[in-house]
C-alpha positions as a printed Julia matrix, in Angstrom:
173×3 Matrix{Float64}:
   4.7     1.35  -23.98
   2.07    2.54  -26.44
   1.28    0.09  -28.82
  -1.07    1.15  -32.38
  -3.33   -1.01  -33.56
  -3.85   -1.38  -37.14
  -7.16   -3.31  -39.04
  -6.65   -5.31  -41.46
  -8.37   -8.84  -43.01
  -6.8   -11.47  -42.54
  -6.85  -14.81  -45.67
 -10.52  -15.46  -44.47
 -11.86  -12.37  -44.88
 -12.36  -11.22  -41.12
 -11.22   -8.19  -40.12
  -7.53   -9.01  -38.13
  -6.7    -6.76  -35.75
  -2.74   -6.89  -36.01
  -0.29   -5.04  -33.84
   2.25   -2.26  -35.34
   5.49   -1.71  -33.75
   5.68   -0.21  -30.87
   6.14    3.79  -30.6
   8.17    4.91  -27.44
   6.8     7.38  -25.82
   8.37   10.85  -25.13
   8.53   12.52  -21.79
   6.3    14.99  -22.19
   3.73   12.08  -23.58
   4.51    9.94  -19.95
   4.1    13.4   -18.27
   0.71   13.56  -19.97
  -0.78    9.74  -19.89
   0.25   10.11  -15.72
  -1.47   13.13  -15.29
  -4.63   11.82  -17.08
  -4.69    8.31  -15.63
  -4.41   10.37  -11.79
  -2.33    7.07  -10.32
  -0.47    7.58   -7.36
   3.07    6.97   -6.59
   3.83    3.44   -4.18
   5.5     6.2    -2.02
   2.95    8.17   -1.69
   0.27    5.46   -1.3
   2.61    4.01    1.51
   2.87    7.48    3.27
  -0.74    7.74    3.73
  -1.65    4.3     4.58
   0.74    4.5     7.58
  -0.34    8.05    8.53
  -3.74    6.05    8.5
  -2.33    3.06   10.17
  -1.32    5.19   12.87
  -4.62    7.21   13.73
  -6.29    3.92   13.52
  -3.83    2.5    16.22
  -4.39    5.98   18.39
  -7.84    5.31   18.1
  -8.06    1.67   18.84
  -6.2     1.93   21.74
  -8.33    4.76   23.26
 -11.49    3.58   22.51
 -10.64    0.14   23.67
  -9.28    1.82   27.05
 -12.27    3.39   27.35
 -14.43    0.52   27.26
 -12.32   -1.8    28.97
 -11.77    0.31   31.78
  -8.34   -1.61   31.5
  -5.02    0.12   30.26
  -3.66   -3.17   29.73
  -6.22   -4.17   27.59
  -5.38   -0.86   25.87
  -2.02   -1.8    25.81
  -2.82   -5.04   24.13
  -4.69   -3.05   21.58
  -2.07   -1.15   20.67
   0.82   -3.5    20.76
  -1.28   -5.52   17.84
  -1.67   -2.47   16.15
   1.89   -1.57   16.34
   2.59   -5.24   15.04
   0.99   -3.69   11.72
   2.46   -0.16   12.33
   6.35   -1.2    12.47
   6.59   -3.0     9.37
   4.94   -0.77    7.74
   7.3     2.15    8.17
   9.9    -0.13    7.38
   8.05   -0.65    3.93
   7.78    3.85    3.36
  11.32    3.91    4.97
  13.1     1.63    2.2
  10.82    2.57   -0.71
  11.31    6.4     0.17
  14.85    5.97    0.25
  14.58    4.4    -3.5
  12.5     7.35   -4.48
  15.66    9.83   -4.4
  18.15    7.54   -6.19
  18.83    7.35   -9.44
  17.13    5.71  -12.66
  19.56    2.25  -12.07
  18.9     2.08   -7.87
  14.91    2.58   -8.32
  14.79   -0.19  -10.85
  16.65   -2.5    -8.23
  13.24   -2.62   -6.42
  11.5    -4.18   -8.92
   8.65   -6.94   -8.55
  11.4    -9.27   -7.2
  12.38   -6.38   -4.61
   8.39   -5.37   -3.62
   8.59   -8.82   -2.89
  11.15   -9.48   -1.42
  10.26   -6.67    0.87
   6.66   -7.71    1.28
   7.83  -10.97    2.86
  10.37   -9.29    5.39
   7.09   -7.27    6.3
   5.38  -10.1     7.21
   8.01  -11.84    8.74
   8.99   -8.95   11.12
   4.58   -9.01   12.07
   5.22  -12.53   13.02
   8.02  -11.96   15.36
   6.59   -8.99   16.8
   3.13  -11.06   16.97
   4.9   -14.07   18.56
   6.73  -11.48   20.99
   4.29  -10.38   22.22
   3.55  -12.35   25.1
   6.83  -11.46   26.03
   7.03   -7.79   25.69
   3.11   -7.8    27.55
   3.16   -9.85   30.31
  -0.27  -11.37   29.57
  -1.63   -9.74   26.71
  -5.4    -9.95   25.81
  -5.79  -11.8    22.68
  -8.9   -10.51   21.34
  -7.65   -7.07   21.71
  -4.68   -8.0    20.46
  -6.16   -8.74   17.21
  -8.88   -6.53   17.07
  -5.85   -3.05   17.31
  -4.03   -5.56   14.28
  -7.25   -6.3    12.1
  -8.62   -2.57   12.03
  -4.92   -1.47   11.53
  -4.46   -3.28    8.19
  -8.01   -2.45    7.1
  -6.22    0.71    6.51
  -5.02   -0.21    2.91
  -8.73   -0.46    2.26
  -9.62    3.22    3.27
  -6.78    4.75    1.82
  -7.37    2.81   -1.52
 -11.39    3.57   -1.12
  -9.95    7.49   -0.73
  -8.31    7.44   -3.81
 -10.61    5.61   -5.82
 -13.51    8.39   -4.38
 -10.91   11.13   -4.81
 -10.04   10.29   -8.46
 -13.91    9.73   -9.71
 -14.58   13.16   -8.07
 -11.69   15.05  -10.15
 -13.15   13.23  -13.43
 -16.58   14.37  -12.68
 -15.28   17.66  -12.35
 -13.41   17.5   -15.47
């Protein structure tokens, strides 16, 4: 909420900077301070990093193909990048399921629910990183973790995006 500030000296004569009470804000004030702030939604931030995650796993696994000469090198590429992939859509899945609810569901996924969901997401990449010598038959560990470390350097280029995006529609303004 919006809180005004008001000036006033306080018994030593400084100027006191005291706070009023606060003013709710209306809808079409929220519709406003959104639209010139340009944030975007933890939906739609999630939809892009794993449309992201997933060209970045495509990629990793041909280029390391390519190189290798080795599809199951490939293979081990893209198993770690799937390790970041998988729990990821689990992440868009639930939170784009909240999206549609009502006011009450949506506010069930609070900061105790993001984390409570963050730590199933990196419990499921542990299994699926611990499985993995199970579901490769012998998996190359250093392409293993090179398909999983550019794969989660994916947050970084979709929040790099926005931040570019965002000081290009201010400059514009």
């Amino acid at each position: 909420m919006y809180q005004a500030e008001s000036h006033a000296q306080n018994e030593y004569g400084d100027e006191d900077t005291a706070k009023a009470d606060p003013k709710p804000l209306t809808r079409s004030e929220v519709d406003a301070l959104r639209k010139k702030l340009g944030g975007m939604s933890l939906q739609a931030f999630s939809v892009k990093v794993l449309v992201w995650q997933v060209l970045a796993a495509v990629t990793v696994f041909v280029l390391i193909w390519l190189v290798s000469s080795n599809l199951l090198v490939g293979y081990s590429a893209l198993y770690g990048a799937m390790c970041v992939v998988l729990p990821s859509a689990l992440v868009v899945r639930v939170v784009s399921r909240r999206s549609g609810a009502d006011r009450a569901q949506r506010n069930l996924l609070g900061p105790v629910g993001l984390l409570v969901l963050e730590t199933v997401k990196v419990g499921v990449t542990i299994a699926l990183l611990c499985a993995a010598p199970f579901v490769l038959s012998s998996p190359d560990w250093v392409a293993v973790v090179a398909g999983f470390v550019v794969t989660l350097k994916m947050y970084w280029v979709v929040a790099f995006l926005g931040l570019r995006q965002a000081k290009q529609i201010k400059k514009w303004e």
